[in-house]
N, C-alpha and C positions, 0 to 999 in steps of 0.2 A: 601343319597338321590340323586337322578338322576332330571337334568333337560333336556328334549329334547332342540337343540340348535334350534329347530324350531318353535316348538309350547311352550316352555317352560312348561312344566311337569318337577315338582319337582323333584329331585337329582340329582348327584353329573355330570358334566360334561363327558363325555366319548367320545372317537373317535368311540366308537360303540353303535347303539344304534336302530338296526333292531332287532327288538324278534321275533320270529317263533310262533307262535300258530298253525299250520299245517294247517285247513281248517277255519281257520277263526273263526266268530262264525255262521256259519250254523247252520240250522235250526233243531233240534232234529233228529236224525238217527232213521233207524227203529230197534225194539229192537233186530234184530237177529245180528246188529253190535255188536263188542267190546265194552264193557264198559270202555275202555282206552284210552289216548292220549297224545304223548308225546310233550312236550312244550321244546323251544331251547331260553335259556337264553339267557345274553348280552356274555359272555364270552365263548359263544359255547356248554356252558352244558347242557346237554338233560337231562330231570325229566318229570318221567312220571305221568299224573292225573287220578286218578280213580275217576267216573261217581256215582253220587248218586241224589237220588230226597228226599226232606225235605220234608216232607209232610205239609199240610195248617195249620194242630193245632199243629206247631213245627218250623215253621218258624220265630217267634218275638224270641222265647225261645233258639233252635239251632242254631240260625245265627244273628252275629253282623259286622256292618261294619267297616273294618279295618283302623287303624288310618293312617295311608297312602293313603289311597283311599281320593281325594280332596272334592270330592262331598257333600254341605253343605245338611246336613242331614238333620236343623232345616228346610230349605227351601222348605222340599218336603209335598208335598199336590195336590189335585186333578186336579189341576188347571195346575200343574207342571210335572204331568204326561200324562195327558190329550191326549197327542199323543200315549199312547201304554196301557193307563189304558181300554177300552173298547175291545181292541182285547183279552187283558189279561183274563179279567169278560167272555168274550164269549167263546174263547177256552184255555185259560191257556196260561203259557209260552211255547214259541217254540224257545227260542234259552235260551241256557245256559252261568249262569253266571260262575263267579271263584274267587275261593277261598282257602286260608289256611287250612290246618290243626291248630287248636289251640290246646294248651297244656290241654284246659279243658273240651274238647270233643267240642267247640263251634266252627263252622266253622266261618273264618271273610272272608268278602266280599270284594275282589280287585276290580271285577269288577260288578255291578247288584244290584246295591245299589237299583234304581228309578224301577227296578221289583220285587225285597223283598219287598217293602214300599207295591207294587201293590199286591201282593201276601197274603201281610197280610191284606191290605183295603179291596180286594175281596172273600177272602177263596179260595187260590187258590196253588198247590204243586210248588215249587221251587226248577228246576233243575240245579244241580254246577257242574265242574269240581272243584277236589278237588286237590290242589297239597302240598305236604311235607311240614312241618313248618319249615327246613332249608332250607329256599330261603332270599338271603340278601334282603335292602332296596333298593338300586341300581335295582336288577332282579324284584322287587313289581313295582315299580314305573312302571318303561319299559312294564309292561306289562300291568296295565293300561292304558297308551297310546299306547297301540298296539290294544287293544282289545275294545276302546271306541268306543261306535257303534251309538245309535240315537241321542243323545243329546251330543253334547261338553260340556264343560268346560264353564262359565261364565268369563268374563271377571275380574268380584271380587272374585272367586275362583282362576284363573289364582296368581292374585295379592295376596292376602293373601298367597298363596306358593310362591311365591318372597319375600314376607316379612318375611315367616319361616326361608327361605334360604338365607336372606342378617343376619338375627341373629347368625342363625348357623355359618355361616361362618367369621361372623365378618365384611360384606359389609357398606359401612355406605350412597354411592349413587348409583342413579343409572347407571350413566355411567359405576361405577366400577363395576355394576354387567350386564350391559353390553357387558363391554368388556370382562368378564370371560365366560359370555354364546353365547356370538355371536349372539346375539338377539338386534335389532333394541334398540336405548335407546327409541325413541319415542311411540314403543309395551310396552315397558317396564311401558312407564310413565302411559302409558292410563291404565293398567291394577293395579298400585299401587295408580293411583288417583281412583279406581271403589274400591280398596280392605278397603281405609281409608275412605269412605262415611258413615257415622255414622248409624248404622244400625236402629235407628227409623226412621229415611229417606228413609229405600228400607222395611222395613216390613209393609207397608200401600201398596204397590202398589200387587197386585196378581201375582201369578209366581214372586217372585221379582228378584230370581237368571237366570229369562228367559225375561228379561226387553233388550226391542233394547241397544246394544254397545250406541249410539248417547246420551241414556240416560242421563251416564255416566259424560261427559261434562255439561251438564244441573244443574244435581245434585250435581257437582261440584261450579258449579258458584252460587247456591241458598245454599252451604255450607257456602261459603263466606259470603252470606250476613246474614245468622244466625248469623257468629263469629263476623261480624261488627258488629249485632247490640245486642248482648246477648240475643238471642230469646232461650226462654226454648221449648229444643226439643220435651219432652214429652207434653208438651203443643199445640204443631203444629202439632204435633201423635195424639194428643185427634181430634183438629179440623178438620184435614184433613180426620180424619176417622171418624169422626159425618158427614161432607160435602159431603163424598163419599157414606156412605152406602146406599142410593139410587139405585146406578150402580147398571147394569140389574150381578145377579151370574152367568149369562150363560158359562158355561164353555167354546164353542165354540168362543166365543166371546174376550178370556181375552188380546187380543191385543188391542184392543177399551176400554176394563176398563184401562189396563194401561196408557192411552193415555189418557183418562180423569183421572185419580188419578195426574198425573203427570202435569195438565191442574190446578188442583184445590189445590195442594203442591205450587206451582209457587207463584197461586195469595194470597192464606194463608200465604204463606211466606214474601210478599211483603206487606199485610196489615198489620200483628205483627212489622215489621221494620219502616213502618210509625207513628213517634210520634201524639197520637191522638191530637186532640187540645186541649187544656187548657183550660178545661171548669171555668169559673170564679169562686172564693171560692166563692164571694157574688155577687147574684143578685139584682143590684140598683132599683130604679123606682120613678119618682115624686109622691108626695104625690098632691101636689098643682103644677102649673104651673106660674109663674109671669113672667109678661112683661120683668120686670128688669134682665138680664140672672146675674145678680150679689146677686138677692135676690132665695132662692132658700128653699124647706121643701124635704126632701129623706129618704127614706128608705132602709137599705140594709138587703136582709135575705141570710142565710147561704142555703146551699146549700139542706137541711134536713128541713129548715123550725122553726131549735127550737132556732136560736139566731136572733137578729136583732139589726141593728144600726139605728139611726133615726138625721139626721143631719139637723139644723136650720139654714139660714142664710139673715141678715138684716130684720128678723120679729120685731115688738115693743115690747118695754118689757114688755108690758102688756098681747100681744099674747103669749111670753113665760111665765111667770105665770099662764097663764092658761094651758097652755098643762102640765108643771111640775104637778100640781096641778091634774089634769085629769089624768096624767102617776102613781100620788103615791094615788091616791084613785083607781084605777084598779089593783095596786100592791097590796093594804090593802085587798081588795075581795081575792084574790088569795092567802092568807095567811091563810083565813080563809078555 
């Protein structure tokens, strides 16, 4: 696996790491063009791609997205496509993705993941370049970042492939991988604090993998105080998504729900972490009042109402024989 030493895209370090896609991804040719195109790998190898459209009731079924390709699948929804899902519904796709040949007739998707999802949401044909299933991991990687076109990378996508690639390779921080990429340690850190943020904490917010970077930090410091105070996460997922589902679904809008999800996570967070107060087992209360703050008749009830304690003190003994006596003839009824 390749990492770009700039953007960090996952594998393997390289002193090369310009990939050719000849015209980019331009917008669909007209059909009297070539159905071909040759792509110029990291080590100068030319492989040519031949041109196919998957039609709409064969898109879920012929085309998966490749396990190399970073883009969290689970993440994608209308919310998260929203910038290219209604040109898509209107006129179809106009620039093509790419992909593998698979060995089981199934093409997998390097690049055009978030227009497949849209392809399949809309009914809509998905055109690929297709290129040879002998292309290393190294040449995959490369040309997913060569080829990333509306939408970058997430910051917890970035990380979760640093954290691939500190296991593979045996990294154990991040300076050491760092210095092996040539990537800022302090890029590093932002993107491996965004990749270990528990993910009941970013699937409450909409778009969650298109949430501002600034998030991140946020999310981080309200991690914290989860772990300080053993706050059950799925419990603060129930709250925060009972709290929020008010927010307007406006699609156009989901920069402002974020911002309120992230407004009403904070203060849920900070309420669960406050120990409530100690409500009393038993409610006292005078029965009587006396002068003497030394003589005194009380009663304490439980919290539910079905125990009580009934405390005497300097009445005459005469006054206590009669309440015993009143206490075990109300006893005797209730036996009955």
């Amino acid at each position: 696996m390749n990492i770009d030493r700039e953007e960090g895209q996952v594998g393997r370090p390289s002193p090369v790491t310009k990939v050719s896609t000849g015209n980019s991804l331009s917008s669909l040719a007209p059909k009297s063009q070539a159905q071909k195109r040759t792509f110029t790998l990291l080590n100068g190898r030319k492989v040519e791609a031949k041109h196919t459209v998957i039609s709409s009731s064969e898109v879920e079924t012929k085309t998966k997205v490749h396990p190399l390709n970073p883009r969290n699948q689970h993440a994608l929804s209308k919310n998260s496509v929203r910038d290219i899902l209604p040109q898509i519904r209107e006129r179809g796709v106009d620039t093509e993705g790419i992909a593998i040949e698979g060995s089981d007739g199934v093409y997998l998707i390097v690049e055009g993941s978030r227009r497949r999802f849209c392809c399949i949401e809309v009914g809509s044909d998905l055109p690929l370049w297709i290129l040879p299933r002998d292309i290393s991991p190294d040449d995959i990687s490369s040309l997913i970042k060569a080829a990333q076109s509306s939408r970058r990378f997430s910051y917890r996508e970035y990380g979760l492939m640093y954290l691939s690639y500190m296991t593979e390779h045996g990294i154990d921080s991040s300076s050491d991988l760092s210095a092996e990429l040539k990537v800022g340690v302090t890029s590093i850190n932002k993107r491996l604090q965004a990749a270990r943020i528990p993910a009941e904490m970013l699937v409450i917010f909409p778009d969650y993998e298109g949430i501002p970077n600034s998030f991140y930090q946020k999310l981080g410091q309200i991690q914290k105080v989860i772990e300080k105070n053993n706050i059950d996460l799925n419990l603060l997922k129930q709250k925060v998504m009972s709290e929020s589902k008010e927010i307007s679904e406006d699609l156009a809008d989901v920069e402002s729900m974020q911002k309120s999800v992230m407004r009403i996570l904070e203060e849920a967070t900070h309420e669960l972490a406050e120990p409530e107060s100690a409500a009393p087992a038993w409610n006292t209360s005078d029965i009587k009042k006396f002068d003497n703050p030394r003589r005194y008749a009380k009663v304490s009830k439980s919290k539910d109402g079905r125990k009580a304690k009934f405390e005497f003190a300097r009445l005459s003994k005469a006054a206590m024989d009669k309440i015993e006596a009143y206490i075990n003839d109300v006893l005797k009824e209730e036996q009955n």
